[in-house]
VONU-423362 format. One record per atom (N, C-alpha, C): residue number from 1; y, z, x; residue in one letter; atom name. Coordinates in nm, 2 decimals. Atoms other than C-alpha are relative to their C-alpha. Example, Ala and Ser with C-alpha at 12.3 -4.5 7.8 and 13.67 -1.06 7.14 Angstrom:
<pts>
(1,(-0.12,0.00,0.09),'A','N')
(1,(-0.45,0.78,1.23),'A','CA')
(1,(0.12,0.00,0.09),'A','C')
(2,(-0.11,0.00,-0.09),'S','N')
(2,(-0.11,0.71,1.37),'S','CA')
(2,(0.11,0.08,-0.08),'S','C')
</pts>
This chain:
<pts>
(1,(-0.12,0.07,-0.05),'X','N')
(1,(-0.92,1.14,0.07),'X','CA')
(1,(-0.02,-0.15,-0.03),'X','C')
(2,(0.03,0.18,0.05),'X','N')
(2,(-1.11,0.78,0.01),'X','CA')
(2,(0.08,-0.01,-0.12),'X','C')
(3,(-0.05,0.04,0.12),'X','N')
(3,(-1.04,0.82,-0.33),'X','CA')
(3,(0.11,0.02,-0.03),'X','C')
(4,(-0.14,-0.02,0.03),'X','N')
(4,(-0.73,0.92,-0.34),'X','CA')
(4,(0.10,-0.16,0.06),'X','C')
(5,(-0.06,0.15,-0.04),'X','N')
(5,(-0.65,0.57,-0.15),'X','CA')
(5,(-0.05,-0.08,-0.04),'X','C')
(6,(-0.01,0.12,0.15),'X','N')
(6,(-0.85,0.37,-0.40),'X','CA')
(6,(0.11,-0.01,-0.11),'X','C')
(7,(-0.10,-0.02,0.16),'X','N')
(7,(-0.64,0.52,-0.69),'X','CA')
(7,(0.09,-0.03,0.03),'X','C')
(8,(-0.13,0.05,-0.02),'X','N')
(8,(-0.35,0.44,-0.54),'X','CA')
(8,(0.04,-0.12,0.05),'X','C')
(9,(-0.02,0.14,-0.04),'X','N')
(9,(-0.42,0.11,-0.44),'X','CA')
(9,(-0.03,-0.09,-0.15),'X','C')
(10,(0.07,0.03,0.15),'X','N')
(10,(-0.57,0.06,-0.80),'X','CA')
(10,(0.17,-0.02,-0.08),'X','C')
(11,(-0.10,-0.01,0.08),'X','N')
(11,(-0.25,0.20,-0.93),'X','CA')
(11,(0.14,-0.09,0.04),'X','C')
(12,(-0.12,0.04,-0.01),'X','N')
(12,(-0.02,0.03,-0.74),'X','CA')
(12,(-0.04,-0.17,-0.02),'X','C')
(13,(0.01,0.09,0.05),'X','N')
(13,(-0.19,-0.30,-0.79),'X','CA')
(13,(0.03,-0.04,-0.17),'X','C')
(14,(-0.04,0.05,0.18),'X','N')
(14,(-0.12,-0.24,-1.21),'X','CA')
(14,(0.16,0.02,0.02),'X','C')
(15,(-0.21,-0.01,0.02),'X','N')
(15,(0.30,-0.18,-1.08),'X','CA')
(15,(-0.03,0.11,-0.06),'X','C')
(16,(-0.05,-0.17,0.07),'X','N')
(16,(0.24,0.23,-1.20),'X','CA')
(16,(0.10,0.06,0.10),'X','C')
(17,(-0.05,-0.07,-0.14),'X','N')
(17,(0.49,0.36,-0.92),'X','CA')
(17,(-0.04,0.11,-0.05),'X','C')
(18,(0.00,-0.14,-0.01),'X','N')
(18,(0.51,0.67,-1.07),'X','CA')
(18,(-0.17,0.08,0.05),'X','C')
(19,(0.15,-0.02,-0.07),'X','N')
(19,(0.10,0.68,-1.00),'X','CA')
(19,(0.03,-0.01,0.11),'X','C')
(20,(0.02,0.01,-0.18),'X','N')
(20,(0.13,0.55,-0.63),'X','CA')
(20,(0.10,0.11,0.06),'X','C')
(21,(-0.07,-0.09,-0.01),'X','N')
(21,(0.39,0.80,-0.58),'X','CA')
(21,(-0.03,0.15,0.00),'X','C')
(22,(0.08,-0.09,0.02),'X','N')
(22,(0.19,1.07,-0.71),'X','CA')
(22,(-0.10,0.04,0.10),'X','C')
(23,(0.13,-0.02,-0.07),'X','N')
(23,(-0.13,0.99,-0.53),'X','CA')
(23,(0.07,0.02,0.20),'X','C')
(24,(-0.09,0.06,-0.16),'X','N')
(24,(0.11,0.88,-0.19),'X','CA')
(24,(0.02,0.16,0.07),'X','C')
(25,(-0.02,-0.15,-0.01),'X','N')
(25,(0.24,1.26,-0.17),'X','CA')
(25,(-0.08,0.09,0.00),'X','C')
(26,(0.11,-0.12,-0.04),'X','N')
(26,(-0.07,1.44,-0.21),'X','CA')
(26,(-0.09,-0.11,0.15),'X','C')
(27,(0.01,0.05,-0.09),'X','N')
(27,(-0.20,1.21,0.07),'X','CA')
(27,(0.02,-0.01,0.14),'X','C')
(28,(-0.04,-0.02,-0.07),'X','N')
(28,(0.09,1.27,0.29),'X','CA')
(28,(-0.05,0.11,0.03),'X','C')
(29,(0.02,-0.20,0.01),'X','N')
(29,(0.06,1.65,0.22),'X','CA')
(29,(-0.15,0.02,0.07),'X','C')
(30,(0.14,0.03,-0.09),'X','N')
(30,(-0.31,1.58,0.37),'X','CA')
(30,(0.01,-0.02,0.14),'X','C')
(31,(-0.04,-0.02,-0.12),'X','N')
(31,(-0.18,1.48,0.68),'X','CA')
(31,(-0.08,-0.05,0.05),'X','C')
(32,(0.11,0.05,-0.12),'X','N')
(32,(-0.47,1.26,0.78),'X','CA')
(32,(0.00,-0.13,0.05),'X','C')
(33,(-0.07,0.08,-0.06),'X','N')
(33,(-0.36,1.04,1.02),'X','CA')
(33,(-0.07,-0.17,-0.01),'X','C')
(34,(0.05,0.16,0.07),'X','N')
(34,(-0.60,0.73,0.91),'X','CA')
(34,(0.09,-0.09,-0.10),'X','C')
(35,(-0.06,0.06,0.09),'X','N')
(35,(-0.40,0.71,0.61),'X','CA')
(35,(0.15,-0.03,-0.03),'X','C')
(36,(-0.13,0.04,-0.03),'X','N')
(36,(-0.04,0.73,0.73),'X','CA')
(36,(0.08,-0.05,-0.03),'X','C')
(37,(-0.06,0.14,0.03),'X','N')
(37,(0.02,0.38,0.72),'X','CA')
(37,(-0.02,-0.03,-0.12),'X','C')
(38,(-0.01,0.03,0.18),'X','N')
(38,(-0.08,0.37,0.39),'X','CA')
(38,(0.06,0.06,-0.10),'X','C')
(39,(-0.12,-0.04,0.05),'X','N')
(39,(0.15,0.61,0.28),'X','CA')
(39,(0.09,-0.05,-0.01),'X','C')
(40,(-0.10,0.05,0.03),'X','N')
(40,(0.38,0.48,0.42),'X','CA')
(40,(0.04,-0.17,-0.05),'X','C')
(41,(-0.01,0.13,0.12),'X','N')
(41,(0.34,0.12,0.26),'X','CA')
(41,(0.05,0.01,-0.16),'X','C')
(42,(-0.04,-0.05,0.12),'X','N')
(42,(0.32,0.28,-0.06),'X','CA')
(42,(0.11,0.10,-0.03),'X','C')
(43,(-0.14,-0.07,0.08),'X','N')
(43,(0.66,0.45,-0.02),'X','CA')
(43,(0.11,-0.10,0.04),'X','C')
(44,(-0.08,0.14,0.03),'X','N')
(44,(0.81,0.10,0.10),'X','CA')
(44,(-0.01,-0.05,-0.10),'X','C')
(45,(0.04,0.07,0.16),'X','N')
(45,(0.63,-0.04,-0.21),'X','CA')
(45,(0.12,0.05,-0.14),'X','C')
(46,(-0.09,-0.04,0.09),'X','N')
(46,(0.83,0.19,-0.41),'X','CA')
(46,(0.14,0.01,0.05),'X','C')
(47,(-0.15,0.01,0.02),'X','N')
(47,(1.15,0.19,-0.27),'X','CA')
(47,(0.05,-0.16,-0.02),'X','C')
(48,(-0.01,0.09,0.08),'X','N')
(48,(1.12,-0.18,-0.30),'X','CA')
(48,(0.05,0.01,-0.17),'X','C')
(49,(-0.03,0.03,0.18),'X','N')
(49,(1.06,-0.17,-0.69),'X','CA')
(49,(0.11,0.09,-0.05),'X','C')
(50,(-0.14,-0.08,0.11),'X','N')
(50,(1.35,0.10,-0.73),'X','CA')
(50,(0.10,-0.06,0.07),'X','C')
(51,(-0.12,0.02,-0.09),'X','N')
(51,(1.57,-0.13,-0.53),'X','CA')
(51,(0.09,0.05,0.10),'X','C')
(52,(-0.12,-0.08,-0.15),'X','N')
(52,(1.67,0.08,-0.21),'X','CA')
(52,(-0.08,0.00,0.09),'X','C')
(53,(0.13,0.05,-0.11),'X','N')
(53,(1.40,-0.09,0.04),'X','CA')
(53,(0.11,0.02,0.10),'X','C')
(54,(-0.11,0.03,-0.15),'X','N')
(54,(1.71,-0.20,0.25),'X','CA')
(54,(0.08,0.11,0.03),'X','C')
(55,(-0.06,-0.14,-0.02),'X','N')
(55,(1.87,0.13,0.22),'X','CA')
(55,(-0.05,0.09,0.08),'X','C')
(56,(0.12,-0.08,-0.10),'X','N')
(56,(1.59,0.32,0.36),'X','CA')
(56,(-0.06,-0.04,0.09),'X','C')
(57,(0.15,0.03,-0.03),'X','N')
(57,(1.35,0.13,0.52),'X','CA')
(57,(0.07,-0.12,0.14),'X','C')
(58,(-0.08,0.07,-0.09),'X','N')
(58,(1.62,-0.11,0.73),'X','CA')
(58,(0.14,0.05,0.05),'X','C')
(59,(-0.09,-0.09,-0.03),'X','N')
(59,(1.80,0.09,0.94),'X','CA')
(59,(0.11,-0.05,0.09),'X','C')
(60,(-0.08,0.05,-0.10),'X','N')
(60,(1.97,-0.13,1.19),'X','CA')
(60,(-0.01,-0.19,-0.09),'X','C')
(61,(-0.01,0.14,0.01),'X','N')
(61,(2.07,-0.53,1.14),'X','CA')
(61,(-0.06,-0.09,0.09),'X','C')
(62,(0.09,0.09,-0.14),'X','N')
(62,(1.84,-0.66,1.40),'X','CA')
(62,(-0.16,-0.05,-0.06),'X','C')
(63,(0.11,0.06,0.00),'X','N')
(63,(1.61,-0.93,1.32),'X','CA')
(63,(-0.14,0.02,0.01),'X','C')
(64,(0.16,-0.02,-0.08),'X','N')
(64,(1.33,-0.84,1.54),'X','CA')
(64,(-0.09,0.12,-0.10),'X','C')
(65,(0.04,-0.11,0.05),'X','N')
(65,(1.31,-0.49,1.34),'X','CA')
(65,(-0.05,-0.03,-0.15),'X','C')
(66,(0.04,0.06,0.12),'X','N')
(66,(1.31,-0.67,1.00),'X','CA')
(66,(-0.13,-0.10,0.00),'X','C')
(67,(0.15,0.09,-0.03),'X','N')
(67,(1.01,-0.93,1.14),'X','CA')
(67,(-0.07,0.12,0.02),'X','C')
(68,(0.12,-0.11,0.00),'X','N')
(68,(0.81,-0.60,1.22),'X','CA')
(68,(0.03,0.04,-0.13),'X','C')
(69,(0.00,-0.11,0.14),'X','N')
(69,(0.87,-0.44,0.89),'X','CA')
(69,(-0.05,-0.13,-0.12),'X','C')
(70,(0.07,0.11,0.07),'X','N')
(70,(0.78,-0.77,0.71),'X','CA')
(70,(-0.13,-0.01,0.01),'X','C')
(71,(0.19,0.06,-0.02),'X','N')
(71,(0.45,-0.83,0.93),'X','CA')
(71,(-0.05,0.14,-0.06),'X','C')
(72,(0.07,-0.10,0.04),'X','N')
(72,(0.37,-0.48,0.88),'X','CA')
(72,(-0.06,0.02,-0.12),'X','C')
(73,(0.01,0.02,0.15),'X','N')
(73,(0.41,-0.51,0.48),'X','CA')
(73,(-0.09,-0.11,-0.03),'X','C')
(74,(0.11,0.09,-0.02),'X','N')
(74,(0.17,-0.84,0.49),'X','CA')
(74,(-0.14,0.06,0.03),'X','C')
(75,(0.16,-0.07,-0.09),'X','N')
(75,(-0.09,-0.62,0.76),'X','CA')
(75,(-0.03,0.10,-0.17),'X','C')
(76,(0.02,-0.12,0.12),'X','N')
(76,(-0.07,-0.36,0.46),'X','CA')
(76,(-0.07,-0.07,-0.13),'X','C')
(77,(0.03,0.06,0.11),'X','N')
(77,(-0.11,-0.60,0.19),'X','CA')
(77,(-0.10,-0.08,-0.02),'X','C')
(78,(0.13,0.04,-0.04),'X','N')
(78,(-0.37,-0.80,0.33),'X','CA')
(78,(-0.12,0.11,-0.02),'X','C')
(79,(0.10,-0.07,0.04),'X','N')
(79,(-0.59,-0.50,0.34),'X','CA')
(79,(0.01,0.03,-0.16),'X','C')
(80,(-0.02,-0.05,0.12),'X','N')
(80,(-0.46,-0.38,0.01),'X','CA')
(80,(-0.11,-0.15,-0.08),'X','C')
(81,(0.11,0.08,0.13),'X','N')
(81,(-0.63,-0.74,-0.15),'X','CA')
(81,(-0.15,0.02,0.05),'X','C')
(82,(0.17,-0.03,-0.06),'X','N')
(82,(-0.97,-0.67,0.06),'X','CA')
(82,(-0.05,0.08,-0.03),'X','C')
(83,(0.09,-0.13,0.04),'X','N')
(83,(-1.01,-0.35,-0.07),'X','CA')
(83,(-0.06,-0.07,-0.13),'X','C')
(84,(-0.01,0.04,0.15),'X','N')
(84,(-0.97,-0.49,-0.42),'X','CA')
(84,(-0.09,-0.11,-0.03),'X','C')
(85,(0.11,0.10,-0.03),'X','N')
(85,(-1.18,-0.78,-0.31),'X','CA')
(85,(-0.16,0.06,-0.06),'X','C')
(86,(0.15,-0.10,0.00),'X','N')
(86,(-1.49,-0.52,-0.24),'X','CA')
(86,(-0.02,0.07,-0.10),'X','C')
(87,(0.04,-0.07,0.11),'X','N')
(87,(-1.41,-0.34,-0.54),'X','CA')
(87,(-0.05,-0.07,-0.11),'X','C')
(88,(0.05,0.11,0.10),'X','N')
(88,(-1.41,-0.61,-0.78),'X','CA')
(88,(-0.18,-0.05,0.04),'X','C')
(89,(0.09,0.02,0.00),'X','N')
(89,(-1.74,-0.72,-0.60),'X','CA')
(89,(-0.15,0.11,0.00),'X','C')
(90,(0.06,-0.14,0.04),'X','N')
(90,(-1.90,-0.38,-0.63),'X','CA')
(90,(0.02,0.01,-0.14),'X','C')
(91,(0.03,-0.04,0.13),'X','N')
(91,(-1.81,-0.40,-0.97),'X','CA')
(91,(-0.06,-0.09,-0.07),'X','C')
(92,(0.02,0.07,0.05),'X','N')
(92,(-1.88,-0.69,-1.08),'X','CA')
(92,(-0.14,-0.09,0.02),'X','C')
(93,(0.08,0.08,-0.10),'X','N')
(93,(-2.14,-0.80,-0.80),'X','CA')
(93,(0.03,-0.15,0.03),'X','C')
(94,(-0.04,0.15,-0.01),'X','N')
(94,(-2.15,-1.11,-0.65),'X','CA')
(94,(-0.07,-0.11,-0.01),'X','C')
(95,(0.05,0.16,0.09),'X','N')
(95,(-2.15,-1.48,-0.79),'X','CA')
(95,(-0.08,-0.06,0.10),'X','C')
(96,(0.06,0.10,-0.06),'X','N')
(96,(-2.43,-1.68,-0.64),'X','CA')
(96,(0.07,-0.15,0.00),'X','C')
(97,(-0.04,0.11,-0.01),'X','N')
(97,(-2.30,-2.03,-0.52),'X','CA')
(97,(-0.09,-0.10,0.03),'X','C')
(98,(0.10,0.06,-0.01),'X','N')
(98,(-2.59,-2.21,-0.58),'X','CA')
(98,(0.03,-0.17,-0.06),'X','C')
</pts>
């Protein structure tokens, strides 16, 4: 299941929807509640890029609901660069700042 939420943090970092999309659904279909939220980011992510965020994803005209669904996408995306962080430094190791 890890890997299945690297790949799809991988993929959605290169803009492949049709990857995050992919990986996002066998994920759900897993049903394991750690990764949920990260489904479901990656199926705001994509209804973002296909233009029907606000269609789906904003169901009422209330402020307060749009500030949670903002922070939420931030909380998500903050992790999303930390993973990417650790990966890059696992891959690359890290730069002495000597």
């Amino acid at each position: 299941m890890r890997c299945l939420n690297v790949l799809s943090l991988v993929y959605r970092r290169r803009g492949q929807v049709e990857e995050v999309q992919r990986y996002a659904s066998r994920m759900q279909a897993m049903q394991a509640p750690e990764y949920l939220g990260v489904v479901k980011a990656h199926q705001a992510w994509i209804a973002w890029r296909a233009g029907t965020y606000a269609k789906n994803y904003i169901t009422e005209p209330r402020s307060d609901i749009l500030i949670m669904q903002v922070v939420g996408n931030i909380v998500e995306g903050a992790k999303f660069i930390c993973v990417m962080r650790v990966l890059s430094l696992l891959r690359y190791g890290a730069k002495s700042h000597s």
